[in-house]
C-alpha positions as CSV (number, residue, x, y, z in Angstrom):
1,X,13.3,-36.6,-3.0
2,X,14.0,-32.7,-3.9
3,X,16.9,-31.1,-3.1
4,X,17.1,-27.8,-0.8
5,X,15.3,-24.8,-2.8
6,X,17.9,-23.1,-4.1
7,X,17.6,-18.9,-5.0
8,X,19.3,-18.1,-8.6
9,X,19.7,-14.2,-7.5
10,X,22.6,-13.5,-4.9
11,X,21.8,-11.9,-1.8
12,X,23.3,-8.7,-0.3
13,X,26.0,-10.3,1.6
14,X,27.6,-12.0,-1.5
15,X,26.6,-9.1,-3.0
16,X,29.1,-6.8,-0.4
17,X,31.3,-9.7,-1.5
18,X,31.3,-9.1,-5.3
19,X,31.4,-5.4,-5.1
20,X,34.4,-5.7,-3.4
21,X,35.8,-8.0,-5.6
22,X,34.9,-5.6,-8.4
23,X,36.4,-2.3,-7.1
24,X,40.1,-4.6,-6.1
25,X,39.7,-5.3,-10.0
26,X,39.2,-1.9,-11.5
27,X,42.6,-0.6,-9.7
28,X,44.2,-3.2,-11.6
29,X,43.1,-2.2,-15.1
30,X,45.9,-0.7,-17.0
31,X,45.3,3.2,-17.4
32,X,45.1,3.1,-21.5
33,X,42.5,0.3,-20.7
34,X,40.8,2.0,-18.2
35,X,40.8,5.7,-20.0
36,X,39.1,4.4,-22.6
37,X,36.1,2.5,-21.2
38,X,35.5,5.6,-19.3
39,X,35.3,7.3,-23.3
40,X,32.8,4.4,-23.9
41,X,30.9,5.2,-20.2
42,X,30.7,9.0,-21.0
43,X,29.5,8.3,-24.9
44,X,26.9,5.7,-23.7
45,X,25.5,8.1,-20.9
46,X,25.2,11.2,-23.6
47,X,23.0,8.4,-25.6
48,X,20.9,7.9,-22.8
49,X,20.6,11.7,-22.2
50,X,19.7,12.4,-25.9
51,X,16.7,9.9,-25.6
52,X,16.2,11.6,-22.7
53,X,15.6,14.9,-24.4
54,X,13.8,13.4,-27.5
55,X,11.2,11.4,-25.3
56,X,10.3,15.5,-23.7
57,X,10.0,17.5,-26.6
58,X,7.1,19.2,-27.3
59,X,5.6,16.9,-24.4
60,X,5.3,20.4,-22.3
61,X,1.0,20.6,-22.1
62,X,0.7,17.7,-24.2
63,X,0.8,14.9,-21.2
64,X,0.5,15.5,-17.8
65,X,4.2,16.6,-16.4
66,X,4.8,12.6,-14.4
67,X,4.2,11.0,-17.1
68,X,6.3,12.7,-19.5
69,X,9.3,13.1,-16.9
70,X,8.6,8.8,-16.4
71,X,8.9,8.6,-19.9
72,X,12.2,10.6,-19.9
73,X,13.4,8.4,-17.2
74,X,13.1,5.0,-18.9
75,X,14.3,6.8,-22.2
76,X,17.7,7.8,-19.7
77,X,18.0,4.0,-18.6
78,X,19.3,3.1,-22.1
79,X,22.5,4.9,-20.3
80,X,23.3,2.6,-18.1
81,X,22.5,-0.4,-19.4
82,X,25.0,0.2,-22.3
83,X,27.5,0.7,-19.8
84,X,26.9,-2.2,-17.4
85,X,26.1,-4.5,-20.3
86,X,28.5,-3.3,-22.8
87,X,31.2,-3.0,-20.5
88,X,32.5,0.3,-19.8
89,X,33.7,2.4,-16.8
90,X,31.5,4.9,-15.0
91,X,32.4,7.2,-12.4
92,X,29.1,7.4,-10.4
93,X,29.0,4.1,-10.5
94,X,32.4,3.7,-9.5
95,X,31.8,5.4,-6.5
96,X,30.9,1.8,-5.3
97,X,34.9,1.2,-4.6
98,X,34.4,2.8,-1.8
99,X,33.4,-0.7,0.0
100,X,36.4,-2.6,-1.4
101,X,38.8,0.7,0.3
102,X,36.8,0.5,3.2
103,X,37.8,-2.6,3.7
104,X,41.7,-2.1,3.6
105,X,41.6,-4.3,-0.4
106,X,43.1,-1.3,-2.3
107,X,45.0,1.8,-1.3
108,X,43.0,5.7,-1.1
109,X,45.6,6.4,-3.7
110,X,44.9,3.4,-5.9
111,X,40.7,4.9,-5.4
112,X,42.2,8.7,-6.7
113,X,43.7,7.2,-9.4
114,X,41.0,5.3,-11.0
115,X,38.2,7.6,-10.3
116,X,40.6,10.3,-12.0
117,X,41.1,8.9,-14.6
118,X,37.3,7.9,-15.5
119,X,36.3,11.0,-14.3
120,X,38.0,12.7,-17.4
121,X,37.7,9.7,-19.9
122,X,33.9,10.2,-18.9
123,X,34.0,13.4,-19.7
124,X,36.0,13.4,-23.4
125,X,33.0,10.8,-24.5
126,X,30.0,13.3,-23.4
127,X,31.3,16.1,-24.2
128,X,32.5,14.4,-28.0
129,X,29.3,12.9,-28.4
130,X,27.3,16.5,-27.7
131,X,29.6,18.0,-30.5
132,X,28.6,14.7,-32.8
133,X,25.5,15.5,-31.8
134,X,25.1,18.8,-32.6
135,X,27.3,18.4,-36.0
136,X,24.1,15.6,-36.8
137,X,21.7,18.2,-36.2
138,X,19.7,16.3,-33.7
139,X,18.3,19.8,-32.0
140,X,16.6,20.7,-34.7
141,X,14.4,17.8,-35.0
142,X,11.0,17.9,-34.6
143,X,10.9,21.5,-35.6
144,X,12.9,22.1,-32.7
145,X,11.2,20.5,-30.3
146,X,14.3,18.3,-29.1
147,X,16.5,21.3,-28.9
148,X,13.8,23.3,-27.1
149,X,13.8,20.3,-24.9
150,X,17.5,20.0,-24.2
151,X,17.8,23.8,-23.5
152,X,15.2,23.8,-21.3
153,X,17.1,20.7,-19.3
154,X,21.3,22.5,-19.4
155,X,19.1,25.8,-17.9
156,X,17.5,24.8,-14.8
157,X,21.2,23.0,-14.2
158,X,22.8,26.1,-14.8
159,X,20.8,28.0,-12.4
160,X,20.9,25.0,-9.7
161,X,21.9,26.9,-6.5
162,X,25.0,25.3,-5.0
163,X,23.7,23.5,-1.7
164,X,20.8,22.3,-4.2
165,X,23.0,20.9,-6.7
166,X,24.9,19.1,-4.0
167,X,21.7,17.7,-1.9
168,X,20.2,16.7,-5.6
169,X,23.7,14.8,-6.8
170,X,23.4,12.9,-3.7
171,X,20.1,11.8,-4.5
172,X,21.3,11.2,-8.1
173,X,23.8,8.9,-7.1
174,X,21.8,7.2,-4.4
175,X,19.8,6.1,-7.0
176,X,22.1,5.2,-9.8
177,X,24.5,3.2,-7.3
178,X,21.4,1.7,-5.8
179,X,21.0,0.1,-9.7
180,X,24.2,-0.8,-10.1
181,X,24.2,-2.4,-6.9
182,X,21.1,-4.8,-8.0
183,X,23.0,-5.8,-10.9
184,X,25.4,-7.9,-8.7
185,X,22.7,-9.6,-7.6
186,X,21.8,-10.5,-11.5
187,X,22.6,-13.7,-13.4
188,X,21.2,-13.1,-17.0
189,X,21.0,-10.0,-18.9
190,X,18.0,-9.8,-18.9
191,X,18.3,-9.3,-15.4
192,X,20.4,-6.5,-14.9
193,X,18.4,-4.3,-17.5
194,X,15.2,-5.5,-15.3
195,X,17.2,-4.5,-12.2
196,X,18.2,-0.9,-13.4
197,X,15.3,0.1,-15.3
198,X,13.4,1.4,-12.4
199,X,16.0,3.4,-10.1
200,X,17.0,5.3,-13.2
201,X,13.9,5.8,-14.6
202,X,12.9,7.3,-10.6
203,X,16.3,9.4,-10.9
204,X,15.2,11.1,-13.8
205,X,11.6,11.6,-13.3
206,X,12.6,13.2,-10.4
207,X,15.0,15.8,-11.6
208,X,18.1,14.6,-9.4
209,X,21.7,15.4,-10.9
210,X,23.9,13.2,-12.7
211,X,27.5,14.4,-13.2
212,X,28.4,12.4,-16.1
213,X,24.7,13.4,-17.8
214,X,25.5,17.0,-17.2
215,X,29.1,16.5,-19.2
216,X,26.8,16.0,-22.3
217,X,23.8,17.9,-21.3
218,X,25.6,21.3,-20.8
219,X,28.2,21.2,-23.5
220,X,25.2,20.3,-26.3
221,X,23.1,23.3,-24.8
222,X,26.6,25.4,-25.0
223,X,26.9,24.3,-28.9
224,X,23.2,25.2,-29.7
225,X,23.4,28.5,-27.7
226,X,26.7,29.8,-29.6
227,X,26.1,28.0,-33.1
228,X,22.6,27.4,-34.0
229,X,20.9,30.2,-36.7
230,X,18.3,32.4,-36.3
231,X,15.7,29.7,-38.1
232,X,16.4,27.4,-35.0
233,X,15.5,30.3,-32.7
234,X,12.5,31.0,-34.4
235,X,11.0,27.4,-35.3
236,X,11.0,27.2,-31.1
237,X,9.6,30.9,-31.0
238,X,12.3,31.9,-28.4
239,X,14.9,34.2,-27.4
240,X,18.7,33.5,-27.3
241,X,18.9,35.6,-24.3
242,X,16.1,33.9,-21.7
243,X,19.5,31.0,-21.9
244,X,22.1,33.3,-21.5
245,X,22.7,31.6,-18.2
246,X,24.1,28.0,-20.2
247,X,27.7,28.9,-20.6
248,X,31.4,27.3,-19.6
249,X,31.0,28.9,-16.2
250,X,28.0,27.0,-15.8
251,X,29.6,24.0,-16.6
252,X,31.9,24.5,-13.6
253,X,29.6,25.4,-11.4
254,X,26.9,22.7,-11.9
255,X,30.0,19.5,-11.7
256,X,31.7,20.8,-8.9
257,X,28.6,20.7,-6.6
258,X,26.8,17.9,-8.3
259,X,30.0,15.5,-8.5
260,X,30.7,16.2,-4.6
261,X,26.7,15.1,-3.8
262,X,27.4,11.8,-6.3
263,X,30.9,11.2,-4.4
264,X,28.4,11.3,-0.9
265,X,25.0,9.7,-2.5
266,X,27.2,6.9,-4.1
267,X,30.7,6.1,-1.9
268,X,28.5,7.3,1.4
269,X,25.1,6.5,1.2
270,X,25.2,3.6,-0.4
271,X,28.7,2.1,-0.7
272,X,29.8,2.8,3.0
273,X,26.5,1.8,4.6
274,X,26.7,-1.8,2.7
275,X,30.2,-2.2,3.7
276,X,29.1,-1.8,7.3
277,X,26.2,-3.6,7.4
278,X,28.0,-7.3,5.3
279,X,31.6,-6.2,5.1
280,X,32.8,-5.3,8.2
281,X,35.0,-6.5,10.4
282,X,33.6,-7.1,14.0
């Protein structure tokens, strides 16, 4: 006689359960520890934004603009999938803790900490890899086209109103913490790259804002705008000045609004809600 059909995935209530579970265990991580799997996060991210930007260029005209922003978006993926796979500590994804504070399991202190300190270990591995990046020359390949590409990206975040940037980190996050939140349901592998794959890939194609991307896009576009010669400028057959708007201010101004929407996308919109829906205490 069979036995009772069994399901290999969890479902959302263990889920809740393992989210919390996940966020009480991140507070406990010593800081040294926890620092430098947020390097890891921020360098793995910067990948995925590079493949990003080499997956566009020259694709302007040459393929119909879904398509080639699609394409972009399962490029991105290779982001995230380094960092849940490989192990590392991301603070969009971290956002997520919010369930396991909700629920009275670690301190709003303890949440500060840890998201303070992966908020600036994220940002030492983007902002490194866009200067290895750079150093390797990667924006000059394809005659360009990848630099053209990446410039094109860092300016229309650097001329993101505020309230936009805000409403379109929300979405980001929604997203990104929507993938990470499938992955608790995985067993394999091969299921958690299945199971984030298609958020990210919507994320991107969509042109929502990522805080930890923007850590590597912005400071690459910086290093091309104030070091790249003349023979960069003219194998792209443009003008310095049409990106004078991609400087350090911009860098400010795009993560201050972008990583409050991810905070609300992430910790509200997602990480709340499924706390009160499984987590709850009635």
């Amino acid at each position: 006689m069979n036995g009772p059909t069994t399901i290999d995935a969890l479902l959302p209530d263990e889920m809740a359960k393992t989210a919390e579970r996940i966020g009480v265990a991140k507070t406990q991580l010593e800081p040294t520890r926890l620092l430098t799997l947020a390097v890891l996060a921020g360098a793995f991210i910067a990948f995925g934004a590079l493949a990003s930007s080499i997956a566009l260029a020259g694709a302007d005209g040459a393929m119909p603009y879904g398509i080639a922003r699609l394409i972009a978006g399962i490029a991105f993926s290779v982001g995230l999938i380094l960092v849940v796979v490989g192990g590392a500590e991301l603070f969009t994804g971290n956002n997520l803790m919010v369930m396991a504070w909700a629920g009275g399991e670690i301190r709003l202190r303890d949440l500060a900490r840890a998201w303070t300190i992966v908020y600036v270990g994220n940002f030492v591995g983007a902002a490194a890899t866009a200067a290895l990046v750079f150093a390797a020359g990667a924006h000059e390949a394809g005659n360009g086209a990848v630099g053209a590409a990446a410039l094109a990206t860092a300016r229309a975040k650097a001329e993101l109103p505020f309230l936009a940037a805000v409403a379109n980190g929300i979405l980001g996050n929604v997203l990104v913490c929507l993938a990470v939140w499938l992955c608790y349901s995985a067993r394999t592998t091969a299921d958690r790259i299945l199971a984030i794959v298609p958020p990210i890939a919507t994320f991107v194609a969509a042109g929502f804002e990522h805080s930890v991307a923007n850590m590597y896009v912005l400071p690459h576009a910086i290093l091309v705008m104030d070091w790249a010669p003349a023979a960069f400028w003219t194998a792209i057959g443009e003008d310095r000045a049409a990106y004078a708007s991609i400087d350090g201010m911009a860098l400010v101004s795009n993560l201050i609004p972008v990583t409050l929407g991810n905070i609300i996308g992430g910790g509200v919109l997602v990480g709340a809600v499924y706390w009160f829906v499984y987590l709850r205490r009635r």
